[in-house]
Structure formats: C-alpha cells, structure tokens
C-alpha positions in Angstrom: -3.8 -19.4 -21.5 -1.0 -18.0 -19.0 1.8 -20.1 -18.2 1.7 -19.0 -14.0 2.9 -22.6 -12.8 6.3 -22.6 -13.3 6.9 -19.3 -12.1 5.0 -19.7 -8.9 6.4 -22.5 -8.2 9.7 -21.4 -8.7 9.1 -18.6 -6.3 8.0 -20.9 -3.8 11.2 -22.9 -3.8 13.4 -20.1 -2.3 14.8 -21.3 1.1 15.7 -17.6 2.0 12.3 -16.3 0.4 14.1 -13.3 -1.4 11.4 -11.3 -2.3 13.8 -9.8 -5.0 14.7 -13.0 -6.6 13.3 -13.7 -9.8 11.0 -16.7 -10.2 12.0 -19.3 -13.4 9.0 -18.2 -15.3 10.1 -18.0 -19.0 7.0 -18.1 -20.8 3.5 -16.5 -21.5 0.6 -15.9 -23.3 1.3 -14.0 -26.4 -0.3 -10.6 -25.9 0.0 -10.4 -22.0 1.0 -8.1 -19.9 2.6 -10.7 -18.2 4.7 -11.8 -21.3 5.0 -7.7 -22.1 6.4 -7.1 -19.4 8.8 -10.0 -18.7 10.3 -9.9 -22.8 10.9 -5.9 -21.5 12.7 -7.2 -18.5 11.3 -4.5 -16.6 8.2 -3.0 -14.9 7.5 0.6 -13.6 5.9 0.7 -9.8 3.9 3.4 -8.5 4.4 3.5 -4.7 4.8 6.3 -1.8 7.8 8.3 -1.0 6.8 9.5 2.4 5.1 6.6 4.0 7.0 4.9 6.4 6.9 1.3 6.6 5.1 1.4 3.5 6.9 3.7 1.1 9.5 5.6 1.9 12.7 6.7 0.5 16.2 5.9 2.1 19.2 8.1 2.5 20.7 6.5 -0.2 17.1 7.2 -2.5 15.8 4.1 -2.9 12.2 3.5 -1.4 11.6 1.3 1.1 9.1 -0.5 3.1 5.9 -3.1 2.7 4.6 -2.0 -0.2 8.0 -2.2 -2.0 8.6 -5.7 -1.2 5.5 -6.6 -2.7 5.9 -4.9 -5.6 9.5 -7.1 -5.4 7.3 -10.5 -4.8 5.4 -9.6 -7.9 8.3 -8.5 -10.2 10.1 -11.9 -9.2 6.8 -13.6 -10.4 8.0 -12.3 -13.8 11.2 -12.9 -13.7 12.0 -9.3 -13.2 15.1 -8.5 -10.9 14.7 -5.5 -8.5 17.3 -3.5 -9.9 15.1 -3.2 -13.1 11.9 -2.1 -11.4 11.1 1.7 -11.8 9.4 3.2 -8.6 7.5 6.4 -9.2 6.2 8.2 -6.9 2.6 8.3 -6.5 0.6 9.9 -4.2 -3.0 9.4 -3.1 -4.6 11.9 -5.7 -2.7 10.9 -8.9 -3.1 6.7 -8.4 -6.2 6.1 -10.8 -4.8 8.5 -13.0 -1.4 7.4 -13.3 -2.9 3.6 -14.3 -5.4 4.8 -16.8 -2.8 6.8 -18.8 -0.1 3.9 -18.5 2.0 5.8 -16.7 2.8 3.0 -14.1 2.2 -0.9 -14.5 0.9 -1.7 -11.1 0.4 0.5 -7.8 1.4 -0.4 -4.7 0.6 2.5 -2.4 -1.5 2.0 0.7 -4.2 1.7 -1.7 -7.5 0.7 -0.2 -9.9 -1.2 -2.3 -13.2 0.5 -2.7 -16.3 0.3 -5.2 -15.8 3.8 -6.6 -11.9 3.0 -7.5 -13.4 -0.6 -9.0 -14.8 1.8 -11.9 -11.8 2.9 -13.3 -8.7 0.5 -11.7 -9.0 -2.9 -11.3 -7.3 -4.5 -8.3 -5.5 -7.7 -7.1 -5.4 -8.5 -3.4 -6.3 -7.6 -0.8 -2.7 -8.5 0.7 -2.9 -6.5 4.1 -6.5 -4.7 6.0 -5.4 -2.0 7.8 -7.9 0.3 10.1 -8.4 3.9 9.9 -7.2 5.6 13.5 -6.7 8.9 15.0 -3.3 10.5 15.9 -2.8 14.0 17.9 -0.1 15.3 20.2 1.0 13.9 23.1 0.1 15.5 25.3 -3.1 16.2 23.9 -6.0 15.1 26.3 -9.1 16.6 24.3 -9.4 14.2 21.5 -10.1 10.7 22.3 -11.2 9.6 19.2 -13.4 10.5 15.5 -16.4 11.6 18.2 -14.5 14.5 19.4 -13.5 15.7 16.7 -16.4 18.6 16.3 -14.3 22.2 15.9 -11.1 20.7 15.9 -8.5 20.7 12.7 -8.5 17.2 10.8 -5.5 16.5 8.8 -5.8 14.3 5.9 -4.6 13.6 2.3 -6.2 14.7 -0.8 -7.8 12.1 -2.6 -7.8 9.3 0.2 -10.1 7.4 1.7 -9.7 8.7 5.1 -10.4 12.1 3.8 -14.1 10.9 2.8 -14.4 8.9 5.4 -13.9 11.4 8.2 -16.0 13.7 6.8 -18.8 11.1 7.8 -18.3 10.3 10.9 -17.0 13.5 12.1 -18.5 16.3 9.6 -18.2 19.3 12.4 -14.5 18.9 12.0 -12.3 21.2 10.2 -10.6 18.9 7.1 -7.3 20.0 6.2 -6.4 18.4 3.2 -2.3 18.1 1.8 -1.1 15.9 -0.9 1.2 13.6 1.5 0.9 12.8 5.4 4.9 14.0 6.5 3.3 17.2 5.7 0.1 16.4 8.0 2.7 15.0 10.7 4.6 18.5 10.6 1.3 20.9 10.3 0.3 18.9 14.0 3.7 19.1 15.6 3.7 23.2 14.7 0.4 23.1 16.2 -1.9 24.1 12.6 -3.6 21.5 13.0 -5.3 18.8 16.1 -5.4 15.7 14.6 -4.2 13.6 11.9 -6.1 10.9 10.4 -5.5 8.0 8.2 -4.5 4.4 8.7 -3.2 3.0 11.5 -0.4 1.6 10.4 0.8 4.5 8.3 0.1 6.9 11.8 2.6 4.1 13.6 5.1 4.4 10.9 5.1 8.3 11.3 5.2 8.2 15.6 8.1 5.5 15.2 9.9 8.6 13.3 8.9 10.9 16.3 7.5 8.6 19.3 8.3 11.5 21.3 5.8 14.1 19.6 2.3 11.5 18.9 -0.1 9.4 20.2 -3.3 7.1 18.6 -6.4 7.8 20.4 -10.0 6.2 20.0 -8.7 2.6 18.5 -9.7 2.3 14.9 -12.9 3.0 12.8 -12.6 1.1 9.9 -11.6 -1.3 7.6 -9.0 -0.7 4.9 -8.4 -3.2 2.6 -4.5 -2.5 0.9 -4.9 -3.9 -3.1 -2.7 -3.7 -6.1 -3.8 -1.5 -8.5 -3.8 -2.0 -12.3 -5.5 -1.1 -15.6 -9.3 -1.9 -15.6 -10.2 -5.5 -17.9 -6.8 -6.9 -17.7 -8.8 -9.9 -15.8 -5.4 -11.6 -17.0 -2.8 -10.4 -15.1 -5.1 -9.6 -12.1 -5.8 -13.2 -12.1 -1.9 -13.9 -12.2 -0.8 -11.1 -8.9 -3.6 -13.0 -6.8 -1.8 -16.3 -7.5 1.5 -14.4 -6.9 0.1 -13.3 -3.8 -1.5 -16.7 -2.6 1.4 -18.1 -3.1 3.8 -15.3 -0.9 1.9 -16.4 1.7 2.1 -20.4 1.8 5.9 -20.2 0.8 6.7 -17.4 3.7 8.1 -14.2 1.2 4.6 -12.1 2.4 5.5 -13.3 6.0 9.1 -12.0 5.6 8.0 -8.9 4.0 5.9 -8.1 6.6 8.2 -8.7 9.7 10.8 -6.9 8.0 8.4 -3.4 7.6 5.4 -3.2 9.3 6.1 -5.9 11.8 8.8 -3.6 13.3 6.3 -1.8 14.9 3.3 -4.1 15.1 4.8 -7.3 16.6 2.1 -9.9 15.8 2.4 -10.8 12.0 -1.5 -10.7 10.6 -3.0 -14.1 8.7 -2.9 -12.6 5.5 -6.5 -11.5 4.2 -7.7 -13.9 1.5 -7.5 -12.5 -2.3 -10.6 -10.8 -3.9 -11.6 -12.5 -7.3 -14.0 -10.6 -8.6 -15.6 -10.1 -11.6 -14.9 -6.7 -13.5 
C-alpha cells in the first residue's frame, strides 16, 4: 500500500502554497515509482519549450509556465525539490514515445487525454480543459472560423490532436504540419500560411508574444482535456498524481499556479475539472 497521507497533507499545509516546496512525505511502498523516485531525490519532466504559458523557456533557460508548476506540485508530493527536476523537452510527436522507453517519468505538455493515447500511456488528471480555436492575422477578415477554412493553409503540429481534428471538420483545408507552434506563429506572420490552429490557450499565449500581429476567430470547437502522462499499468502512481492533484486544488497551489501562467491572459481562474480514475 502507498503511504500518500502524510505527504499530501503536508503539501496542504503551506500558507504561501509554494508549488516548489517539498511535501514531508518520507515513505513508500517498496517497489514504487513513488518510493523510486523519492530515494533518487529526483525526477525527469517532459514538458514544452515553445509554449507560452505552458512551457516555455526563460532568458535565463529554465522553462516556465503552467505545466511546469504542475510538474513542481507533483515533485513536491515526493519530496523532490525543483532544483532536482530534469525538464526535457518534448514535443507533440515524441510524448508516447519518450514514456514507453523511460526516457521521462511523467509528461506535462499540453497533453490532451484521448482513447487512442490510453493504449500506450496512461494518464492522471485532467487538471485543466482547454478548447481547440482558430488564430489568423489581424487583419485578416476571410476566416471566421473551422468552416471557412476550405482552400486556405492550416497550420498545425505533427502528432497533435488539433492536427486530426481539423482534418474533420475542415478536410478542404490545406494542413501544414511543423514539429512546434512558434514555427506555425512565424510561417502565418510571413504570410506561408492563413491560419493557425490548436488550443486556445496555447494561441493566447502566442498573441500575448505579438498582440499586434493575431487574432482568434470562430470561438472554440472542442474540448481538450490537459492530463499527465505516464507509463501504462503503473495504476500506482497514477492513483497517487490524482490525489496530488485533488489536493492542489482544495489547498490553493493549482489556483496559484494557474493565476500566475495562464490566468495572465485569461482573467477568470477555471473550477478545476474533476480527476479521471479510470480503469487501465
């Protein structure tokens, strides 16, 4: 049996709600990844480089952004400090590969939850539904949405679920597929390509870089929910990040997290969306 209480308490007892501190969790089941990876004192993150307010690396190199301070939440839980968590980065095509071969513990990278991922990754969460949105030029006034898209260039990330799900509801558009979306932001502002789509929150994140240069259009299409990915059967430790989670959002760290990223440029901080506990 895992030994969560402790260490979730402990979390939930921080009256600044440091996502980086480390809970008071000293012991676990033999054999766990929990207890693996606290003894090693250290856990390895895969996460985005590029996405603002999710991912995204600072001037001085470190990433930064919603997804980071999760991954910080969770690392607490194991009494992990930040400075000894590893972010790699991991980009939409390489996630599911980069947990089967061990490569990364857990990733934390805009990461929708979806039944064809659920057959090779397991996932904890959801901990934030985004919806998937449209963004063009500003000045653009053809595109108003995924049902003018017919003819026009999509840009979208290999790999992703924007990328299949665009080429449902708008399969007369042009896909133009890159590994990361800075590179989808820059192909529409030299004019290669008409659109950009993906998630709304990662499109705000790249207009607040350039709110001079984009606009959303059409309101959103979809759903996505955001999970934590991690190696398919360990029922364990996917059991022990929901509780991690549940428990950043009665104590206020998910809250915090949120206003300090996202909440920048989306003002009204979300309920958070209730944890999935599936059955692998």
């Amino acid at each position: 049996m895992l030994l969560t209480t402790l260490g979730l308490s402990a979390c939930g007892s921080d009256d600044d709600g440091d996502s980086a501190t480390p809970s008071a969790a000293t012991s676990f089941a033999p054999g766990t990844t929990m207890a693996r990876l606290h003894d090693a004192g250290k856990i390895t993150v895969g996460t985005k480089f590029d996405q603002p307010l999710f991912g995204l690396k600072n001037l001085s190199g470190k990433p930064e952004g919603f997804d980071v301070e999760i991954s910080k939440i969770i690392a607490g839980a194991l009494g992990i400090p930040e400075n000894k968590i590893n972010f790699v980065e991991t980009v939409s095509a390489n996630r599911e590969p980069f947990i089967e071969q061990g490569r990364v513990d857990i990733v934390a990278a805009t990461y929708t939850i979806n039944d064809k991922r659920k057959k090779v990754v397991d996932f904890a969460g959801p901990y934030y539904v985004a919806g998937q949105a449209i963004m063009v030029k500003k000045d653009n006034t053809t595109i108003t949405g995924k049902d003018s898209l017919a003819g026009k260039k999509v840009c979208s990330v290999s790999g992703s679920t924007p990328a299949d799900n665009i080429r449902k509801v708008a399969p007369a558009a042009q896909l133009v597929l890159f590994d990361v979306y800075s590179k989808c932001a820059d192909a529409l502002k030299n004019g290669q390509v008409d659109a950009v789509t993906t998630d709304n929150v990662i499109l705000l994140g790249l207009i607040d870089k350039d709110p001079d240069a984009f606009k959303l259009v059409g309101g959103t299409f979809t759903k996505e929910p955001y999970g934590i990915g991690l190696r398919k059967g360990d029922t364990a430790f996917r059991t022990f990040v929901n509780d991690t989670l549940e428990a950043s959002y009665r104590d206020g760290r998910w809250a915090k997290a949120f206003a300090s990223t996202v909440g920048k440029v989306e003002k009204t901080t979300p309920t958070p969306p209730p944890v999935d506990r599936y059955t692998s």
